[in-house]
TIMI-2910 file (N, C-alpha, C, CB; in pm, 1 decimal, decimal comma, always signed):
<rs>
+----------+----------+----------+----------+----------+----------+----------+----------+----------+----------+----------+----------+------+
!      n_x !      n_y !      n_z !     ca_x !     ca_y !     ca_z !      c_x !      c_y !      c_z !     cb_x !     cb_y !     cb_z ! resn !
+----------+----------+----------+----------+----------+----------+----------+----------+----------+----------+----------+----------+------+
!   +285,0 !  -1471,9 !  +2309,4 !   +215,9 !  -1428,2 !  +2189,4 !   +281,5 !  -1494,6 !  +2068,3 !   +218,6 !  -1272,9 !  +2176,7 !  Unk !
!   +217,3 !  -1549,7 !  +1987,5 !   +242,0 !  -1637,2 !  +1855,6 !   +318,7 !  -1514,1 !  +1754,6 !    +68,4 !  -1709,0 !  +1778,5 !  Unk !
!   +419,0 !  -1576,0 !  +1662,4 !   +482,4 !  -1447,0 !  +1548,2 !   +398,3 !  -1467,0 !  +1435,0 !   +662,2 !  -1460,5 !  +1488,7 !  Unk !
!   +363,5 !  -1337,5 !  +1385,5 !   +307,4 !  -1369,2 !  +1254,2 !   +376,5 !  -1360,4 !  +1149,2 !   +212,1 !  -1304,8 !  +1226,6 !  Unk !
!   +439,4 !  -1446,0 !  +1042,9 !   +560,2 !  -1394,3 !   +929,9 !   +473,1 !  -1410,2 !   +806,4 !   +723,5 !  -1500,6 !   +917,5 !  Unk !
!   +491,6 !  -1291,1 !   +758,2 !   +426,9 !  -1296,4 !   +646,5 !   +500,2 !  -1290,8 !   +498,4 !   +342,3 !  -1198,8 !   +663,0 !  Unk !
!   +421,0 !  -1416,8 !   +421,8 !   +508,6 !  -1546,0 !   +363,2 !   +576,0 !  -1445,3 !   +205,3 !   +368,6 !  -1731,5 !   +313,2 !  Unk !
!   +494,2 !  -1333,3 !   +178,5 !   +466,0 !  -1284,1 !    +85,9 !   +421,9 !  -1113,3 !    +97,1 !   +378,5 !  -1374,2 !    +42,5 !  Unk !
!   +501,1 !  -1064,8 !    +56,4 !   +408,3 !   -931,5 !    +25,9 !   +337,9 !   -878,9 !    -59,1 !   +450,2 !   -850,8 !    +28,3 !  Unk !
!   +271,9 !   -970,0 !   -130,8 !   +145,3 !   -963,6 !   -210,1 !     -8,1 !   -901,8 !   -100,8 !   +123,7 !  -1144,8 !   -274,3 !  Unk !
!   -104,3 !   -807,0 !   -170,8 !   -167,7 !   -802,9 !    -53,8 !   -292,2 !   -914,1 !    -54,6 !   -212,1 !   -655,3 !    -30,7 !  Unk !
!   -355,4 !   -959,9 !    -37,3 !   -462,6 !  -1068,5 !     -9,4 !   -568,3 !  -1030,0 !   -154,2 !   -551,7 !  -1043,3 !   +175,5 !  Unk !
!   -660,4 !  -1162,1 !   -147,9 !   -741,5 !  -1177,1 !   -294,2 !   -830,5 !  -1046,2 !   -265,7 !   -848,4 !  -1345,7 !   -323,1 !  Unk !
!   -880,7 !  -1065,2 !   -127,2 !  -1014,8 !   -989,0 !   -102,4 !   -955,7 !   -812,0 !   -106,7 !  -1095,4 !  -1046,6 !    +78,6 !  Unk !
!   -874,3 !   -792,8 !    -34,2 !   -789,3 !   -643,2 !    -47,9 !   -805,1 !   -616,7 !   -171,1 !   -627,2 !   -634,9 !    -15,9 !  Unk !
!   -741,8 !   -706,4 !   -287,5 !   -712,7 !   -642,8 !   -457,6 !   -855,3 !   -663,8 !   -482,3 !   -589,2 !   -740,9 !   -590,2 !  Unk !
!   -996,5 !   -751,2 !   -453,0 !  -1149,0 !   -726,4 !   -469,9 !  -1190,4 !   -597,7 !   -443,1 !  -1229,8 !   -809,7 !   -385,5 !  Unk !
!  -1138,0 !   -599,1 !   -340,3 !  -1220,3 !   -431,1 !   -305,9 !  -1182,7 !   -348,4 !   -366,5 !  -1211,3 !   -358,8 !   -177,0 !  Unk !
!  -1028,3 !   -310,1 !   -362,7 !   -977,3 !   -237,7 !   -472,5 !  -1008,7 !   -174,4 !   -604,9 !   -916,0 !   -290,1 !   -495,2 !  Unk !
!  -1049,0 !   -308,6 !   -677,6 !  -1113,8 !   -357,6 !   -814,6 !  -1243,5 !   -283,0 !   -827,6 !  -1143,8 !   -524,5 !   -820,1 !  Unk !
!  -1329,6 !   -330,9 !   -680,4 !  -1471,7 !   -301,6 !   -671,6 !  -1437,1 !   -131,0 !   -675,5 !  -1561,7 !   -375,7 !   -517,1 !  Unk !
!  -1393,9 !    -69,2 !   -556,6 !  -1394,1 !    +59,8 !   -536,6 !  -1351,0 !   +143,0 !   -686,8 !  -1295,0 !    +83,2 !   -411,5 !  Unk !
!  -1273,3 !    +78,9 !   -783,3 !  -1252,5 !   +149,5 !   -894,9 !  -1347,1 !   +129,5 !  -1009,7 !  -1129,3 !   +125,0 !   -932,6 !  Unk !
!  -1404,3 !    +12,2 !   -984,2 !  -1522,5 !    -31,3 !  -1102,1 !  -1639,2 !    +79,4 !  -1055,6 !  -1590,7 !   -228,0 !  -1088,5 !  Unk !
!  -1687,7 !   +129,1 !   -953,8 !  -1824,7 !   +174,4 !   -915,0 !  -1729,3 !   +259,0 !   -958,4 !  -1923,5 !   +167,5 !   -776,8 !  Unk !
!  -1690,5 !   +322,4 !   -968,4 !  -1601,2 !   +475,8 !   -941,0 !  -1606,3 !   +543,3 !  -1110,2 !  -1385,7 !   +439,2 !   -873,6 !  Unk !
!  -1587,5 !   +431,1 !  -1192,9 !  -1541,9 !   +431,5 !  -1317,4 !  -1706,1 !   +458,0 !  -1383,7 !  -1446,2 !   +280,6 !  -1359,7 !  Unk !
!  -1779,4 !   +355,7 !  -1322,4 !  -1940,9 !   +321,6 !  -1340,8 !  -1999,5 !   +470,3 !  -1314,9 !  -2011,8 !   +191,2 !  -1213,6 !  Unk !
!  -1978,1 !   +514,2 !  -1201,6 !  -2039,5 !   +626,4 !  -1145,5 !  -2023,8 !   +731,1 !  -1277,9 !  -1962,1 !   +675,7 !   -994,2 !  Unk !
!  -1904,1 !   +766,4 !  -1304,0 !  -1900,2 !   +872,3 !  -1401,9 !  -1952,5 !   +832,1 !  -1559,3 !  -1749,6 !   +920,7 !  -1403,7 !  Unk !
!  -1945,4 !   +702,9 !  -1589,8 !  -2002,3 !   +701,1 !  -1720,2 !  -2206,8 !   +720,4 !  -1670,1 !  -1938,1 !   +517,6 !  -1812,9 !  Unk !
!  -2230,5 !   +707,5 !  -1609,7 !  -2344,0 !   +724,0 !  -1537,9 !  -2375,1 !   +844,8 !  -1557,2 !  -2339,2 !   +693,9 !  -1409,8 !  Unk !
!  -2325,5 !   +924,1 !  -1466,6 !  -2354,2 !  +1069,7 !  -1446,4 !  -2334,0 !  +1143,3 !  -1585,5 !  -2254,9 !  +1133,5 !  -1330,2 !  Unk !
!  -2262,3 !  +1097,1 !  -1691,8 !  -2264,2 !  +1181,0 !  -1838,6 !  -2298,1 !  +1089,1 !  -1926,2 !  -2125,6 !  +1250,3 !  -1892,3 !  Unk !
!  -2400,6 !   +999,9 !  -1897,9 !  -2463,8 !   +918,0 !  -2035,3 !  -2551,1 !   +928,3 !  -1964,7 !  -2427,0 !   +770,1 !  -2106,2 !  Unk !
!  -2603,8 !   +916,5 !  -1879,5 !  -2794,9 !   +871,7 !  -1811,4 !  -2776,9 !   +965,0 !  -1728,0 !  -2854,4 !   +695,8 !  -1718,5 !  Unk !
!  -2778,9 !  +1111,9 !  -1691,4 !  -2785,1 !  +1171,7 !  -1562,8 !  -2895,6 !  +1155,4 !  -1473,6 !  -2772,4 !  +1294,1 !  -1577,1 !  Unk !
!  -2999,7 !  +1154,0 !  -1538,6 !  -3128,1 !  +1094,1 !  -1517,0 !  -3156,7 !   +964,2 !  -1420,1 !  -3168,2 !  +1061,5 !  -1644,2 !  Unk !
!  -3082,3 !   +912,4 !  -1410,0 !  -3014,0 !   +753,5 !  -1301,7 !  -2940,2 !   +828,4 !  -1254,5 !  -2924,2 !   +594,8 !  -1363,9 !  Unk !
!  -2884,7 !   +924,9 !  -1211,7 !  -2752,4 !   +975,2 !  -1106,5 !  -2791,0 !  +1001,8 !   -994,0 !  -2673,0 !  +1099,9 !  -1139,4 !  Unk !
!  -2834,3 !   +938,3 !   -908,0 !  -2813,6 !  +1004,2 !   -754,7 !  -2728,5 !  +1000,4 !   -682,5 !  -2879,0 !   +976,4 !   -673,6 !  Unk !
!  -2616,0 !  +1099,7 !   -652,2 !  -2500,8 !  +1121,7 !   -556,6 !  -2524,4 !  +1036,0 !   -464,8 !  -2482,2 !  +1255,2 !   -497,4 !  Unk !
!  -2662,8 !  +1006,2 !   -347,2 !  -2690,7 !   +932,7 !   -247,6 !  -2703,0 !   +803,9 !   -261,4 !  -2780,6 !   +970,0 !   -199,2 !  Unk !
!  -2761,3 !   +757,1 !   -392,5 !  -2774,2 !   +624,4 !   -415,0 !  -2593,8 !   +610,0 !   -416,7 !  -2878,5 !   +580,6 !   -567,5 !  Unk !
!  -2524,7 !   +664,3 !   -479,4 !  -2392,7 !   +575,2 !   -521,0 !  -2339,8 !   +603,8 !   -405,3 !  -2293,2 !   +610,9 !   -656,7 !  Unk !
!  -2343,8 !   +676,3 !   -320,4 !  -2241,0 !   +675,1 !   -171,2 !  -2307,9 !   +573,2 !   -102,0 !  -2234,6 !   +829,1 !    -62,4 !  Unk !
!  -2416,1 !   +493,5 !    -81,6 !  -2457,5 !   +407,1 !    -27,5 !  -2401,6 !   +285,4 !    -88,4 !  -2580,3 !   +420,9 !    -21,3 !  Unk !
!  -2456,7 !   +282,7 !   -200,1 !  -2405,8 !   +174,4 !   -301,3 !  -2272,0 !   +138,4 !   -316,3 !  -2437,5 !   +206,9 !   -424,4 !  Unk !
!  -2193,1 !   +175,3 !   -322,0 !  -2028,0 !   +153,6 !   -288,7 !  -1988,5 !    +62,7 !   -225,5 !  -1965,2 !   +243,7 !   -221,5 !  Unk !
!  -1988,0 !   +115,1 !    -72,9 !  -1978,5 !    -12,7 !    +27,3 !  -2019,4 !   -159,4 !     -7,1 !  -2062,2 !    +16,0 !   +141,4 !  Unk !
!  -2164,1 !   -165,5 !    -17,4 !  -2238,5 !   -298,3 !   -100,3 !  -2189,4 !   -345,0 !   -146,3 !  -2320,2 !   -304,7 !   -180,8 !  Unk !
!  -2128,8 !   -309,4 !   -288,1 !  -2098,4 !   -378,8 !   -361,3 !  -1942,5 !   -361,4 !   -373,0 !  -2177,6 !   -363,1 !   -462,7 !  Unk !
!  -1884,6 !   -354,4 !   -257,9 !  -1682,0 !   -375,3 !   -231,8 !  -1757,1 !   -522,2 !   -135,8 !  -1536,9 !   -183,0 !    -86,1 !  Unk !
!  -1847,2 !   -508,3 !    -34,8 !  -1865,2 !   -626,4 !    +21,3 !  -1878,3 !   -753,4 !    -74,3 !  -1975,6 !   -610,5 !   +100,7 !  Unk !
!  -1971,6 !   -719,7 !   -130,1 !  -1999,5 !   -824,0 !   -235,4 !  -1908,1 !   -901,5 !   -312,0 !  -2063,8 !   -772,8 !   -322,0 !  Unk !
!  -1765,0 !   -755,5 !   -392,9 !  -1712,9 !   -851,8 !   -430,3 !  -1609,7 !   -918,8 !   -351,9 !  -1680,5 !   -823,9 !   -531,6 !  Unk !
!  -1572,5 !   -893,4 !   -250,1 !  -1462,0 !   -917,6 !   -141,1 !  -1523,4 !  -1065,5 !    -50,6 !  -1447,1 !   -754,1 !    -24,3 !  Unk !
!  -1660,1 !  -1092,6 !    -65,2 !  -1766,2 !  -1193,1 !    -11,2 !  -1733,5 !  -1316,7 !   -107,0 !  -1939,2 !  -1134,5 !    -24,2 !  Unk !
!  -1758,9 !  -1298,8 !   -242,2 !  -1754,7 !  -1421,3 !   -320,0 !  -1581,8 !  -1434,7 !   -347,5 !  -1859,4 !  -1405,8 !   -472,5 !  Unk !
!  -1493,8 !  -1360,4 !   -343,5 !  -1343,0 !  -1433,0 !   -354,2 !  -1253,6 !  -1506,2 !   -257,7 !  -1260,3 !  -1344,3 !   -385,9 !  Unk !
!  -1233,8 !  -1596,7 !   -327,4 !  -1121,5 !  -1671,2 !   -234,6 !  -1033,7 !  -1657,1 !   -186,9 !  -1076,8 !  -1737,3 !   -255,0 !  Unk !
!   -960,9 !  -1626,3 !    -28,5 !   -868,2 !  -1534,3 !     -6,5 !   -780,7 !  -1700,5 !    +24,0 !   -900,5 !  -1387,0 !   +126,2 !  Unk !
!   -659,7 !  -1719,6 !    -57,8 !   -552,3 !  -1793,6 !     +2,7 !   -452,6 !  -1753,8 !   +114,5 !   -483,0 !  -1822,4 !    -91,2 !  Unk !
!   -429,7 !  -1795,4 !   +235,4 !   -393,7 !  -1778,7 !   +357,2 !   -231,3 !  -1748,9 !   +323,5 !   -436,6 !  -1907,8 !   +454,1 !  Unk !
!   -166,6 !  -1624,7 !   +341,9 !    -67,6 !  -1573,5 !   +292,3 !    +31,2 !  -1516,9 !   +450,1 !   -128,1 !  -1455,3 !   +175,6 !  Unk !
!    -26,1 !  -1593,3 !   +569,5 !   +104,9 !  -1528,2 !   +675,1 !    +90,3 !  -1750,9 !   +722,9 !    +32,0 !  -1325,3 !   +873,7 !  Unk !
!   +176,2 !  -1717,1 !   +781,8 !   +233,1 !  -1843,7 !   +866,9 !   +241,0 !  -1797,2 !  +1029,9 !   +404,5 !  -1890,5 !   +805,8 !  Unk !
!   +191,5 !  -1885,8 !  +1106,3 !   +205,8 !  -1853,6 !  +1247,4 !   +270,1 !  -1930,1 !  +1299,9 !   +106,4 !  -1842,4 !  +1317,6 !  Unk !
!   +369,1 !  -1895,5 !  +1359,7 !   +475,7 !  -1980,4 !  +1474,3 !   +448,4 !  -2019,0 !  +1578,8 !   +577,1 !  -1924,6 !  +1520,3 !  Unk !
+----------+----------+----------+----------+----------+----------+----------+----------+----------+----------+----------+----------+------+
</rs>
């Protein structure tokens, strides 16, 4: 079995994307729900979440951060 050493403990581009994403909808959601309640559906945004962590985790560039022996 090959070692994996990992070069850095930074965590990866796409990890800190999702991250980003999961706190942007999160942040979105509540200015939502107390400026437009009227646009608030609990169901739309628990669906919607996922989507758009894919999305942004899809378009970033992840630089290759372990080395294999």
């Amino acid at each position: 079995m090959e070692t994996v050493n990992q070069t850095t403990p930074n965590p990866t581009n796409k990890l800190t994307a999702a991250v980003a994403a999961t706190a942007f909808m999160s942040v979105l959601r509540v200015i939502v729900r107390n400026v437009a309640p009227d646009w608030y559906d609990e169901a739309m945004w628990d669906a919607l979440l996922p989507i758009v962590v894919l999305g942004f985790g899809w378009f970033i560039a992840d630089a290759p951060n372990v080395a294999v022996k």
